[in-house]
C-alpha positions as CSV (number, residue, x, y, z in Angstrom):
1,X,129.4,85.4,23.9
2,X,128.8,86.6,27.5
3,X,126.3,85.1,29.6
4,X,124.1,88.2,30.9
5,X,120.7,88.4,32.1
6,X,118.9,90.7,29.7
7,X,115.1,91.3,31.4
8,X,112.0,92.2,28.7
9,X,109.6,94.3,30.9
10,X,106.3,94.5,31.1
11,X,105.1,96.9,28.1
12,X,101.3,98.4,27.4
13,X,100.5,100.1,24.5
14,X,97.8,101.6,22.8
15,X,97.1,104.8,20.4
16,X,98.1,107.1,23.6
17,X,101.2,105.6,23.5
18,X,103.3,103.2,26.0
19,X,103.9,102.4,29.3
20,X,106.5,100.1,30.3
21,X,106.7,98.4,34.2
22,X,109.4,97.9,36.4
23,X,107.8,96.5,39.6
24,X,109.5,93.9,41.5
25,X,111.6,92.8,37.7
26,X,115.0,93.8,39.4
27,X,116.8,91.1,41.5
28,X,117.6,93.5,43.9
29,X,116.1,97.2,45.5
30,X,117.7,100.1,43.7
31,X,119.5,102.5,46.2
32,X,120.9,105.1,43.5
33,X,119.3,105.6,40.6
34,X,121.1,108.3,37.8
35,X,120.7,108.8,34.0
36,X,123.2,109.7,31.2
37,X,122.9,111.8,28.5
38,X,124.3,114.3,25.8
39,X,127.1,111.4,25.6
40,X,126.3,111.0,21.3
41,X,129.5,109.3,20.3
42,X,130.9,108.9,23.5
43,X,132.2,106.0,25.3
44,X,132.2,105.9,29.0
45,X,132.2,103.0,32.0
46,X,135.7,101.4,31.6
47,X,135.2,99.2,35.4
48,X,133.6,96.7,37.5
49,X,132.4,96.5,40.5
50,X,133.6,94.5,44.0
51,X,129.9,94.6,45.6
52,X,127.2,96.9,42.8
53,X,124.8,95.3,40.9
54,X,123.5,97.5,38.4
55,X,120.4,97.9,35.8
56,X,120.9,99.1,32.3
57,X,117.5,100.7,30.4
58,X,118.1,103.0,27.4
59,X,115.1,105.3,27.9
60,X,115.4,106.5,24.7
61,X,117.8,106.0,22.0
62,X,120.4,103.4,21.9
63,X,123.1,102.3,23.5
64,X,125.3,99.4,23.2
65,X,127.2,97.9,26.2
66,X,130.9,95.9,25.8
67,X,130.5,93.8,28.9
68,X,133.5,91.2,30.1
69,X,133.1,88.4,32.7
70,X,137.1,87.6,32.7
71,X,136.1,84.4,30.3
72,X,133.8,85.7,28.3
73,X,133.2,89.2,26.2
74,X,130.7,90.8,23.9
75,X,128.4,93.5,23.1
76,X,124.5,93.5,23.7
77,X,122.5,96.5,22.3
78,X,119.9,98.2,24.7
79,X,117.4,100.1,21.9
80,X,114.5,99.6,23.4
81,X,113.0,101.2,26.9
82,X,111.7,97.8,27.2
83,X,114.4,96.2,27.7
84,X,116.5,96.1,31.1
85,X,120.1,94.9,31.1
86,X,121.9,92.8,34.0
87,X,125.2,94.1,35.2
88,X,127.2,91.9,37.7
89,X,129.3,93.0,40.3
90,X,132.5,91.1,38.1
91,X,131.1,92.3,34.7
92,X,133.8,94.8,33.2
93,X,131.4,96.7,31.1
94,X,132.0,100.1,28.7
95,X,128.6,101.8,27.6
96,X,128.5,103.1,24.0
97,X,126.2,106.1,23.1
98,X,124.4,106.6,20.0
99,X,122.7,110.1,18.9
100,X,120.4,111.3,21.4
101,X,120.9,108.2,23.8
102,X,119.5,108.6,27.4
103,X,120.8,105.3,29.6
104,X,118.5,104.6,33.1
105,X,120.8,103.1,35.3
106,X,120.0,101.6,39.1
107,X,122.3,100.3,41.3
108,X,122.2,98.0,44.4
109,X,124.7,100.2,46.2
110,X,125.3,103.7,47.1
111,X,127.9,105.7,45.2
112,X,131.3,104.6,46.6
113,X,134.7,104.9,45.2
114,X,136.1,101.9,46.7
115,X,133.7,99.6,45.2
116,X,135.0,100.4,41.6
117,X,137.4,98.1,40.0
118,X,139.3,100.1,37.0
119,X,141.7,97.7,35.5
120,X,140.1,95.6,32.8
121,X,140.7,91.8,32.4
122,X,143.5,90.6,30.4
């Protein structure tokens, strides 16, 4: 199984419903932040990255996420807006979208084509 950094944030609760913290949790400061949606079914992703870090939360729904270091492979499930997933710069990773799924994601770089890596480990 992969070795991956999987973060359980900070998470309040009561009868008025939830409220879940980010604040200084990410090992780096997000410079582009996007979300995915009306992807039920779909699999998308399919690269790695030379320089991005990225941060995976399902904000609602779930989604699970193939990830590959080169050595090792496996899936972790994000169902849970609680829950913030790790993705390294080498990490070939595929995201998976169930019904509904919305997916947070936060990178440490600005969109740049050069920086994606599409050809998968053997």
């Amino acid at each position: 199984m992969i070795q991956c950094t999987v973060l359980d944030l900070p998470t309040f609760s009561d009868p008025r419903g939830a409220l879940t913290v980010l604040d200084h949790a990410l090992p780096f400061v997000p410079v582009r932040t996007y979300w995915i949606y009306g992807a039920d079914g779909h699999t998308r992703g399919g690269h790695r990255h030379k320089l991005s870090r990225q941060a995976l939360v399902a904000i609602q729904g779930s989604v699970s996420v193939f990830m590959n270091d080169g050595i090792e492979h496996g899936d972790i499930v994000l169902d849970s807006p609680a829950r913030c997933l790790l993705v390294e710069p080498h990490h070939w990773h595929t995201m998976t979208f169930g019904p509904g799924s919305i997916l947070l994601v936060m990178s440490s770089q600005p969109y740049d084509r050069a920086d994606y890596i599409d050809e998968p480990y053997d």
